[in-house]
C-alpha positions in Angstrom: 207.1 72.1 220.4 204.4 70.0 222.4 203.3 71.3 225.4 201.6 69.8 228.2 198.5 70.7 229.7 196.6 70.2 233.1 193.0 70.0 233.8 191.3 69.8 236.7 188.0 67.9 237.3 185.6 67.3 240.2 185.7 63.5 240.4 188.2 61.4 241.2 188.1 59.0 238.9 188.4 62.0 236.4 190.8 63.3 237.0 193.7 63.9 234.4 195.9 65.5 232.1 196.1 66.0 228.0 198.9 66.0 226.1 198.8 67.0 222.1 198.7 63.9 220.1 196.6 61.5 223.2 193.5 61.1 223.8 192.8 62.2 227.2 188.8 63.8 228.5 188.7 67.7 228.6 188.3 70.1 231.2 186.8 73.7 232.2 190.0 75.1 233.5 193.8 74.3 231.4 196.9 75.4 232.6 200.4 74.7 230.1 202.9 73.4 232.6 205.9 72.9 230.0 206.8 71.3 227.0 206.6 67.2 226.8 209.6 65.0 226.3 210.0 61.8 224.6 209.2 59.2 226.9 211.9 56.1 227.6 211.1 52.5 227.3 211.6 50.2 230.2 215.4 49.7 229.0 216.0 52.9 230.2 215.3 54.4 233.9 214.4 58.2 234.3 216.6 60.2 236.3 216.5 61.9 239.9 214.7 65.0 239.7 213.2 64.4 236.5 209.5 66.2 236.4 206.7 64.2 235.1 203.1 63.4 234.9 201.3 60.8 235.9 199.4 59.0 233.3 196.5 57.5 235.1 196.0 59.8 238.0 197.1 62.9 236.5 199.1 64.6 239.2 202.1 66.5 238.6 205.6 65.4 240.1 209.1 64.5 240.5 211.3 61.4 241.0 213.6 61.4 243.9 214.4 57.8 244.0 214.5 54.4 241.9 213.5 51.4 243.2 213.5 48.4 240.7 211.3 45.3 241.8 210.2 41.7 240.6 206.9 41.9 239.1 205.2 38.6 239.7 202.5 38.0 236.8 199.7 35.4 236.7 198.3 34.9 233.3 195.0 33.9 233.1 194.3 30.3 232.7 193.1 28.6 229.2 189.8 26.6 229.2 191.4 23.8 229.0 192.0 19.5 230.6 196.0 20.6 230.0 196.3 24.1 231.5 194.6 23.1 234.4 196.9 20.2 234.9 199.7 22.6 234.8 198.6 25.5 236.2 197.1 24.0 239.6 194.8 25.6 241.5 195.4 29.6 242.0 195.3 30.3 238.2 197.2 30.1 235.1 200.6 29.9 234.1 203.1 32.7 236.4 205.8 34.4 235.3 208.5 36.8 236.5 210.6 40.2 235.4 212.0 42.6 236.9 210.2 46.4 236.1 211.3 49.7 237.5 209.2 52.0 240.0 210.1 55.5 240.8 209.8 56.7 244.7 208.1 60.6 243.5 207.0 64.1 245.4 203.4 64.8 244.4 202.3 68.1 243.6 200.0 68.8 246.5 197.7 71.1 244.5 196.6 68.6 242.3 195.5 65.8 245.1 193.8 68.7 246.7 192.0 69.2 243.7 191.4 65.8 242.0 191.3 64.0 245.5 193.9 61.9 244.2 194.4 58.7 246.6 197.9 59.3 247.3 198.8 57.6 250.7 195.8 58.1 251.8 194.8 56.6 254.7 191.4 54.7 255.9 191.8 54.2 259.9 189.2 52.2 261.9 187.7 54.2 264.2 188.0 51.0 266.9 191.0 52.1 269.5 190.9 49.0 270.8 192.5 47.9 267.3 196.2 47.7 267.6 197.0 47.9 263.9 195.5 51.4 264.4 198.6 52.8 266.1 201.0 51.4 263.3 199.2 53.1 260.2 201.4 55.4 258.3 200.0 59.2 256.8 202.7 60.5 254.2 200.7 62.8 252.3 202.6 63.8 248.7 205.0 60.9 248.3 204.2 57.7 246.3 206.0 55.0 244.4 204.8 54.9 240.5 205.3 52.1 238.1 207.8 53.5 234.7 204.7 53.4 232.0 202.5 55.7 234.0 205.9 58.4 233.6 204.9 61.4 231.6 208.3 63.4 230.9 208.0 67.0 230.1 210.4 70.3 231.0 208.4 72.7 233.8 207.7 75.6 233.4 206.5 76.8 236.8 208.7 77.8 239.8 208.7 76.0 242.1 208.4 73.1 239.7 205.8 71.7 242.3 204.2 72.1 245.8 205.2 70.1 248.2 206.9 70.8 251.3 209.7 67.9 251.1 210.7 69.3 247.5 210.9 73.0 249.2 213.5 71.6 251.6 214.8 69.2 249.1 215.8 72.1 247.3 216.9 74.5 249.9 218.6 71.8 252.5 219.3 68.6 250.8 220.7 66.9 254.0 217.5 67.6 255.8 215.4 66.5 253.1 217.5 62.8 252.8 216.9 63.0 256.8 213.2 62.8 256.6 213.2 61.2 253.5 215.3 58.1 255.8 212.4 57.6 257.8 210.0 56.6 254.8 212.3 53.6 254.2 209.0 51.7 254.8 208.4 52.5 251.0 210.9 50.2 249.6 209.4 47.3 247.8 210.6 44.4 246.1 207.8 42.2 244.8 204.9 43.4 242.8 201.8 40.6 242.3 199.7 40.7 239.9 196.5 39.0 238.3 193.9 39.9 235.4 190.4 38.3 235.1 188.1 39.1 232.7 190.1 41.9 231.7 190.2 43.5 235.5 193.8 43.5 236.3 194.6 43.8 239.9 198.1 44.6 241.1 199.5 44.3 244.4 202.5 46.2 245.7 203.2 45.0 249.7 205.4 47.3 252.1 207.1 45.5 255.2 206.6 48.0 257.6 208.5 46.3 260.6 207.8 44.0 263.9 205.9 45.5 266.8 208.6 46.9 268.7 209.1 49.8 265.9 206.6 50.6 263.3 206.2 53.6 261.6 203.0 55.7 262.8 201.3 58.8 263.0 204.0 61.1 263.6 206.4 63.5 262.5 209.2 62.6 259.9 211.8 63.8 263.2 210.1 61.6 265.6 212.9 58.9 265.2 211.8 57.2 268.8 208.1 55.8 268.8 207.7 56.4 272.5 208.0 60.1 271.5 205.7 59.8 269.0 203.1 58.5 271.6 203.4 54.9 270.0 203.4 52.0 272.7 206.0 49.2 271.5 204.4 46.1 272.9 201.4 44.3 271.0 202.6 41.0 271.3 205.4 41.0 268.5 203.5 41.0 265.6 204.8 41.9 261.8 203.3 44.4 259.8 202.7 45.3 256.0 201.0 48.0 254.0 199.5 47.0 251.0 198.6 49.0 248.0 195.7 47.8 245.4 195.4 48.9 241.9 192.4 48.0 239.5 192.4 48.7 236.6 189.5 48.4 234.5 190.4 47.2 230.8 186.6 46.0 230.1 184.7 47.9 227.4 181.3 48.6 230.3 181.7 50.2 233.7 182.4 48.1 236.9 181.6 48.3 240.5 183.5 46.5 243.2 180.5 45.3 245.8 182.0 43.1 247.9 185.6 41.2 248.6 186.5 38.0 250.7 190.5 37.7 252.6 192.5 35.1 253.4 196.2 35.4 255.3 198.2 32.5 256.2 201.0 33.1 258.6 204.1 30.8 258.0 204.3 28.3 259.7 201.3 28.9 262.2 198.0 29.1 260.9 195.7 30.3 257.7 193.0 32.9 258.6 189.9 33.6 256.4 187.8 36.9 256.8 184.1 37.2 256.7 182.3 38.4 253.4 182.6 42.3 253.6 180.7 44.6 251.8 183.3 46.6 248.9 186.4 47.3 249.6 187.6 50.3 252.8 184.1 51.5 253.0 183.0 52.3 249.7 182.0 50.0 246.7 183.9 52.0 243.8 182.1 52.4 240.2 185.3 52.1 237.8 184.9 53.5 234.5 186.2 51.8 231.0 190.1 52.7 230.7 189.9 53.8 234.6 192.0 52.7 237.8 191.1 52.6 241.1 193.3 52.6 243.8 193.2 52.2 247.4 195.7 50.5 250.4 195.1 48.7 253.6 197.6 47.1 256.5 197.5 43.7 257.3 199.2 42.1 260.4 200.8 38.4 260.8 202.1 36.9 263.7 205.0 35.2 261.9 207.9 36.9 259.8 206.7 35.5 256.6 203.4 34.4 255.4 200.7 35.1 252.4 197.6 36.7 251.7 195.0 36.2 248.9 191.6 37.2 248.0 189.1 37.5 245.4 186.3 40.3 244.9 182.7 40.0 244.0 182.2 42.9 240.6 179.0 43.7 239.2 178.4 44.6 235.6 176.3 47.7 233.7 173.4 44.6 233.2 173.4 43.9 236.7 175.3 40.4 236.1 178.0 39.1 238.7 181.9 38.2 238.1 183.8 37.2 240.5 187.9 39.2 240.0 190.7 37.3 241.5 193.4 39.4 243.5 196.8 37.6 243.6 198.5 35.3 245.7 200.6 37.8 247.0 203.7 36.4 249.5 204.6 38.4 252.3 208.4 38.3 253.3 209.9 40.9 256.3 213.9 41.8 256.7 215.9 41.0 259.0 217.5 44.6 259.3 216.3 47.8 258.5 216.8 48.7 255.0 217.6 52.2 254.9 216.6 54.6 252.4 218.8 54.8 249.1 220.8 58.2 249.1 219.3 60.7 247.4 221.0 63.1 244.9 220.0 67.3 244.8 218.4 67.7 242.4 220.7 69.6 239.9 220.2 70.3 236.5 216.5 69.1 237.0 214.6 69.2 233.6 
């Protein structure tokens, strides 16, 4: 029987895990964690509680909740007089399908250890900076796409570490009660763009309008005012925004700088200035690595857009320039609440 095996590394980018048969880099320290399973093609949707690992950032974890999305795709443009005639200015040729994403507990062990960024946030240190108060620290949860799924049967007890699958375990109805207030997690559009073999993928998260965003506080602090949240900045809307790039090139990259643009519909398109990398750091990406980060951005209108591109040097010091997609950004009119979510019995 296959077995899968954990390592542990010192770098973030890597960090993962090796299973017999795959080629995956080698660690100092190797713990089995159970046999592997066959994996299931996109046809087929993995089950609640099922324990897994994850591909690219090699954590261990468990799936709690499906959420199935439209993945927009922009293909890259041909060289072309006709593409460009039919593909108009923001790329080549889009297309749509639907893909299935997994709402997951992380084992809290192995962010610890391979400073996996999992909800992780990067505040401004300006108080004077509204969006400040509205930034959201879940530590251990995240929402994975279906190919980075690993399957396999644990071993361990508990199966992970993380306090939500304790109680999850123990007291189901208190779990789905704090899992109810991350119902800013649910997504419904993924964008995403490749140039040059960079792909960039953008998932956005309505979070909600001023008067009740989710913050820093506690998953039973169901009343911002308790939470030490004011309610009035001006009735703005609210998104997080999660970035994935994924280096497919055959030389190592590093992001050194980025440029924004938001429009708010119907009021007014905002451009930001050149910035220097990407939240404070200008991230080397190896060949075959990801890099992943997320942000917040703020619109005065219910609906609007946002695009950018980023500036990405090569190993011989040349300069590309890495399109991130068009990515639309729509809010609800109610609060979408959280899908119900089984026990997990007869977890694998």
């Amino acid at each position: 029987m296959r077995r899968v095996f954990c390592f542990s590394f010192k770098r973030a980018d890597l960090h993962g895990y090796f299973l017999h048969g795959c080629r995956r880099q080698f660690s100092l320290r190797c713990v089995a964690v159970g046999p592997a399973l066959e994996e299931k093609d996109e046809k087929e949707a993995y089950e609640i509680g099922q324990t897994f690992i994850n591909k690219t950032f090699g954590y261990r974890g468990v799936i709690f909740g499906q959420n199935p999305a439209t993945l927009h795709i922009t293909e890259p443009p041909e060289h072309s007089l006709d593409s460009l005639k039919t593909t108009g200015f923001f790329g080549g040729r889009k297309k749509e399908r639907k893909h299935k994403y997994y709402h997951v507990l992380c084992d809290e062990r192995d962010i610890r250890r391979n400073d996996v960024s999992i909800q992780r946030i990067f505040a401004t240190s300006d108080a004077t900076n509204k969006m400040s108060k509205f930034l959201v620290h879940v530590r251990g949860v995240e929402l994975v796409p279906h190919e980075d799924i690993l399957p396999y049967q644990s071993s361990e007890t508990p199966v992970i570490e993380n306090k939500l699958f304790s109680k999850w375990q123990t007291n189901t109805a208190a779990f789905i009660e704090e899992i109810s207030t991350l119902s800013f997690m649910r997504i419904t559009s993924v964008f995403q763009e490749t140039t040059e073999n960079v792909r960039v993928t953008v998932m956005p998260f309505y979070l909600k309008k001023s008067d009740y965003v989710p913050g820093y506080f506690s998953f039973n602090s169901r009343q911002p005012e308790k939470a030490g949240l004011t309610t009035d900045t001006g009735g703005k809307h609210y998104w997080r925004y999660v970035i994935r790039v994924d280096n497919l090139r055959d030389d190592i990259i590093q992001i050194r700088n980025r440029k924004w643009t938001t429009l708010s519909i119907p009021n007014s398109q905002r451009c930001s200035p050149l910035s220097q990398g990407v939240v404070g750091m200008q991230p080397k990406i190896n060949p075959g690595r990801t890099f992943q980060y997320w942000s917040n951005v703020e619109l005065d209108a219910p609906s609007g857009a946002m695009w950018a591109t980023y500036g990405v040097e090569k190993e011989d010091g040349g300069m590309f320039t890495v399109k991130v997609p068009r990515v639309m950004l729509e809010s609800r009119k109610e609060k979408d609440d959280f899908p119900n979510v089984s026990p997990p019995i007869g977890m694998v």
